[in-house]
C-alpha positions in Angstrom: -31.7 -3.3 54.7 -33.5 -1.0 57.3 -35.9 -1.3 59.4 -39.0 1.5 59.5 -41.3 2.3 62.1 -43.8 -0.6 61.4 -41.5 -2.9 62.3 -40.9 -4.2 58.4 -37.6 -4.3 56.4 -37.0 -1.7 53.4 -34.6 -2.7 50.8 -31.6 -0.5 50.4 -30.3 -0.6 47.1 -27.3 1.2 47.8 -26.5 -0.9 50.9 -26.9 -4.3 48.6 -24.6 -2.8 46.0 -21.8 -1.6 48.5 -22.1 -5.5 50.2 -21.7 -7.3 46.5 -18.9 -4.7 45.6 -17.7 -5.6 48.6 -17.8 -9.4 47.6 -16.6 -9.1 44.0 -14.1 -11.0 44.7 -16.1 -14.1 46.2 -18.8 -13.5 42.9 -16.7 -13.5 40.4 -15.0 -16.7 42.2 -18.1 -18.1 42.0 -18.4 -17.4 38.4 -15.6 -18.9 37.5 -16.1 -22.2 39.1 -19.7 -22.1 37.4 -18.3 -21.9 33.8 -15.1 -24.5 34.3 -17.8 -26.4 35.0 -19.6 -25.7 32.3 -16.7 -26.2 30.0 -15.7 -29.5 31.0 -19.3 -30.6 30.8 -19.7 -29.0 27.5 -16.6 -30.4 25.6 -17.4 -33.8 27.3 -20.1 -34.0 25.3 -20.7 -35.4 21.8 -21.6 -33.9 18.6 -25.0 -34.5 17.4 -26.1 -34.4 13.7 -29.2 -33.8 11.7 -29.8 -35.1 9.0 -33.0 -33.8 6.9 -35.7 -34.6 4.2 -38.7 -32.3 2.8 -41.2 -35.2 1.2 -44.6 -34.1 -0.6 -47.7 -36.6 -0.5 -48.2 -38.3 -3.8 -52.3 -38.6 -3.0 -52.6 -35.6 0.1 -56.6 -36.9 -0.2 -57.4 -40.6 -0.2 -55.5 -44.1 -1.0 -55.8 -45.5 -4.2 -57.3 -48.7 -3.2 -59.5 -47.2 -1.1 -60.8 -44.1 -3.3 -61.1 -45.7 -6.3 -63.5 -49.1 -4.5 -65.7 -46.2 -2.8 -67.2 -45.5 -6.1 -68.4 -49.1 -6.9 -69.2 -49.9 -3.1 -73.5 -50.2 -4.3 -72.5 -52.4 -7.3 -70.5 -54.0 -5.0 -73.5 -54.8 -2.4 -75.6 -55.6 -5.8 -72.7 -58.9 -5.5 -72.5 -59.4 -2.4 -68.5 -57.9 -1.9 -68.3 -55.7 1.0 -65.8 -52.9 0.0 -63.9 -51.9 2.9 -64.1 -48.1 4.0 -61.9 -45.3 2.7 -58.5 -45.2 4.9 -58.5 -41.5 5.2 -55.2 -39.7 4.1 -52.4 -41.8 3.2 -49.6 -39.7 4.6 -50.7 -39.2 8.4 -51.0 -43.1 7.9 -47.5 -43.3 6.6 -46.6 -40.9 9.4 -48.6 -43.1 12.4 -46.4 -46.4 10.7 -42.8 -44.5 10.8 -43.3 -44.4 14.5 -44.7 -47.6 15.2 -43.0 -50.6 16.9 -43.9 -52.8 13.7 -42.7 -50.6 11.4 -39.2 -50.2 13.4 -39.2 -54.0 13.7 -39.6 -55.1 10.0 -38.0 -52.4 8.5 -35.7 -50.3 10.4 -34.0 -52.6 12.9 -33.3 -55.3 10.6 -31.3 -52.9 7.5 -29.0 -51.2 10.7 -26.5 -52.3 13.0 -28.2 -52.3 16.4 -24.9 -51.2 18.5 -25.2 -47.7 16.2 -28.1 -47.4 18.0 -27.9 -48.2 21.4 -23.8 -48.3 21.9 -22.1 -45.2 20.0 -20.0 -43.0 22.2 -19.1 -40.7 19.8 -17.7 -39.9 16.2 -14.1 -39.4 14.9 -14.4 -37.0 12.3 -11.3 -37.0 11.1 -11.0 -40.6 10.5 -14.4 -41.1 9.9 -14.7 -43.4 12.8 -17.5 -45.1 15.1 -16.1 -45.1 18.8 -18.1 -47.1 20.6 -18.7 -47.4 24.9 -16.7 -50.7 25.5 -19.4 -50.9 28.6 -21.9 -51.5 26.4 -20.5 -53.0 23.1 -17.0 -55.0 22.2 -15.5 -53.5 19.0 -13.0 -55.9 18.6 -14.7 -59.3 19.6 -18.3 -57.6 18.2 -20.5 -58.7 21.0 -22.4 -57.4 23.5 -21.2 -56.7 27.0 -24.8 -58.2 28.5 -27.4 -59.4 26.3 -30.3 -57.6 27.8 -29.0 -54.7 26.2 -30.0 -55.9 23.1 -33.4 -55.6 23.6 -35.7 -54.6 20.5 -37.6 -52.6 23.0 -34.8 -50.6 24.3 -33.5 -50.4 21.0 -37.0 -48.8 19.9 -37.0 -46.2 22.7 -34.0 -44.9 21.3 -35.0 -44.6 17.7 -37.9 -42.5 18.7 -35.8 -39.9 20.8 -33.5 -39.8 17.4 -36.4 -39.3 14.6 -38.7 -36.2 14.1 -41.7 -35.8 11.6 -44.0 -32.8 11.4 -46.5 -32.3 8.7 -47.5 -29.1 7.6 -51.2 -28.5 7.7 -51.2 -26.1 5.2 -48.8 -27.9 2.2 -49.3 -31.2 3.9 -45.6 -31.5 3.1 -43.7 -33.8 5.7 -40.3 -32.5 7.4 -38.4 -35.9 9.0 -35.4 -35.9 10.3 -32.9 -38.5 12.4 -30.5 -37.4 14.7 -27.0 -38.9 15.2 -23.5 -38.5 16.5 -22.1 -40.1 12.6 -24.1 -37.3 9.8 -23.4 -40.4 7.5 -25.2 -42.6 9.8 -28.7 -40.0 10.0 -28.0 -39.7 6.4 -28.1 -43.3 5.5 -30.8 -43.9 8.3 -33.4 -41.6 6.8 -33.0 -43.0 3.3 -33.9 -46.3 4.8 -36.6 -45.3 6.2 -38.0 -43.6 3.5 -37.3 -46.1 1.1 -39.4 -48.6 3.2 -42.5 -46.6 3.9 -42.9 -46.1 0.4 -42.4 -49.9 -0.4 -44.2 -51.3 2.2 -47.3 -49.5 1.5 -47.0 -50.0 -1.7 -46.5 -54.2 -1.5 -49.3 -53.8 0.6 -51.6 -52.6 -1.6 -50.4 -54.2 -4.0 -50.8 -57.4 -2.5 -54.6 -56.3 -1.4 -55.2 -55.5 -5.5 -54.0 -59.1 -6.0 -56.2 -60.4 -3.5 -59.3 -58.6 -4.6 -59.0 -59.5 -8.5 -58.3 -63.3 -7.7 -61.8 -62.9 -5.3 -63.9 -60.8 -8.3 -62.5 -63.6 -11.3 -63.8 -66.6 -8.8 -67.0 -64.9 -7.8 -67.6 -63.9 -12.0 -67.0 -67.7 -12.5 -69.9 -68.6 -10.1 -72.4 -66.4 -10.8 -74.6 -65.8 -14.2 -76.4 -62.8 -13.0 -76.0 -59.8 -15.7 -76.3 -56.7 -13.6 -74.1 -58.8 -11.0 -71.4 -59.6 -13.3 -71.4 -55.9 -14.9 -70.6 -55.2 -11.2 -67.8 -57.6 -10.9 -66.3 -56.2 -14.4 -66.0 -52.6 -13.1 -64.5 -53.5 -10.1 -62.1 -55.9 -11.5 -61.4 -52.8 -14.0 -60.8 -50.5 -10.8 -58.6 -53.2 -9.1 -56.2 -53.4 -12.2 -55.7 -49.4 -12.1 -54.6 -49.9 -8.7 -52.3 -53.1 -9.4 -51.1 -50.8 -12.1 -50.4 -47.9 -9.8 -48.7 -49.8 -7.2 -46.6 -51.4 -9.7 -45.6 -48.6 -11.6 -44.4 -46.1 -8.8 -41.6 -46.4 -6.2 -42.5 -43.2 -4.9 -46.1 -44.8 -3.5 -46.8 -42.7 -0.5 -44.2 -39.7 -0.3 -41.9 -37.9 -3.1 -38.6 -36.5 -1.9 -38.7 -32.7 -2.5 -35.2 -32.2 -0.2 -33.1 -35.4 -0.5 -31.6 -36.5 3.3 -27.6 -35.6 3.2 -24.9 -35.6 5.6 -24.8 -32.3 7.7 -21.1 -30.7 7.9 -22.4 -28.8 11.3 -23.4 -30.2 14.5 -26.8 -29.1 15.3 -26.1 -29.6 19.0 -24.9 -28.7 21.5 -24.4 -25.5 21.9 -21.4 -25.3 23.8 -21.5 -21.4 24.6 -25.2 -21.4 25.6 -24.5 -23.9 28.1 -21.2 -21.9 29.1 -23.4 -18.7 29.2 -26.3 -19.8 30.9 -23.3 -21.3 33.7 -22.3 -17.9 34.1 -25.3 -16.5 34.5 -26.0 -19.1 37.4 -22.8 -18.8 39.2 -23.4 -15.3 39.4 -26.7 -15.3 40.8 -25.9 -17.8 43.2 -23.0 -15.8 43.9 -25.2 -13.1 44.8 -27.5 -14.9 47.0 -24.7 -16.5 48.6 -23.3 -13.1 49.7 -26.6 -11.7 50.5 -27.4 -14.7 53.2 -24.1 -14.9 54.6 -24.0 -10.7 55.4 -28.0 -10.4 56.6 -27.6 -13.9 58.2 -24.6 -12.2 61.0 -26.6 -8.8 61.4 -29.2 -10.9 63.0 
């Protein structure tokens, strides 16, 4: 670095290359600290696998229930039955329950082992083992180190760092997935999930259907009214298509296009990006190190 007439520093390329060939030594030292690092960090940590599932709405428009009620809702007023409005599009419903706290509650948490979610350490491939972090869970007795760590809530901050939906907007087909260190484990975990979207949507509406027709035959009973009673008829007729609909399909909300499975590869980490990107830092800092140090004692 040289000085010119104004007083200001020029860089000289030539000088900083001479000064870092000088320090090769000291860089590549450097270096090679950066990626042991990088390789102890690397191996220390545990596989992760994906496990994922395609699924295609079975009704990309409007619920059942919902749809089919809309068309009766003035013969409905004509009885005096409010019909409730349409729900909008079933799966980015389904989607909004997968992630909620309820749904986790009444039908994730209870059909897994909480310490596979919050106390897994890693997986033994070769023997197809759990390990767990003794810290955090007993193996052998099969309790918990300290109860607060058994909290739903902390349990349910975990499940939403592990699963991942994305609809496309253009073949409203849903991509989910569920991350784990065990590709048994995601595999099993997705089919849980779902199985119990589909079913408890469908009890639902099932259960509204029920609801509605036991309402519609006690109103008929009460009222002699002909136009109000042709009313009642046609939505009683509607409310057995959807009883019918609910009962008759298991696949109530979503399809499975791609069925989960158990991935044989790891989808992270990736051990040599982290080893590479190391390397890349040691030497920079390398670099800058030497670059200090030598302009540092010329002033």
């Amino acid at each position: 670095m040289k000085e010119n007439t104004k007083g200001d520093f020029e860089l000289d390329l030539k000088e900083i290359y001479s000064i870092l060939w000088s320090k090769k030594l000291f860089i590549g030292l450097t270096m090679s600290i950066f990626v042991l690092v990088s390789i102890i960090y690397s191996r220390s940590l545990p596989n992760i696998y994906t496990s994922n599932a395609l699924l295609a709405p079975t009704n990309t428009n409007n619920s059942p229930i919902s749809t089919q009620l809309g068309q009766y809702s003035s013969l409905a007023g004509m009885a005096g039955i409010n019909i409730p409005a349409e729900t909008g599009n079933p799966s980015i419903e389904a989607i909004a329950r997968i992630k909620s706290y309820d749904f986790f509650l009444a039908h994730f948490l209870p059909n897994i082992k909480p310490e596979n979610l919050l106390a897994v350490k890693e997986w033994d491939k070769q023997k197809n083992k759990l390990i767990y972090d003794v810290n955090i869970f007993n193996p052998v007795s099969n309790k918990w180190i300290d109860d607060d760590m058994t909290s739903s809530q902390d349990a349910y901050s975990e499940y939403k760092k592990i699963i991942s939906i994305v609809e496309n907007n253009k073949s409203s087909f849903v991509s989910i997935s569920i991350e784990h260190k065990s590709p048994f484990i995601a595999k099993r975990w997705l089919e849980i999930i779902i199985r119990n979207i589909n079913e408890s949507m469908r009890n639902e509406n099932k259960n509204i259907a029920i609801s509605s027709i036991e309402f519609l035959n006690s109103t008929l009973e009460t009222t002699n009214n002909k136009e109000i009673r042709d009313a009642i008829s046609q939505l009683l007729q509607s409310q057995m298509q959807n009883l019918m609909l609910a009962s008759a399909s298991e696949s109530y909300v979503y399809k499975i296009l791609d069925s989960p499975f158990a991935p044989e590869r790891k989808s992270s980490p990736n051990r040599s990006f982290i080893v590479v990107f190391a390397a890349l830092i040691g030497f920079f800092t390398g670099v800058f190190l030497c670059l200090v140090a030598h302009y540092k004692n010329e002033t």
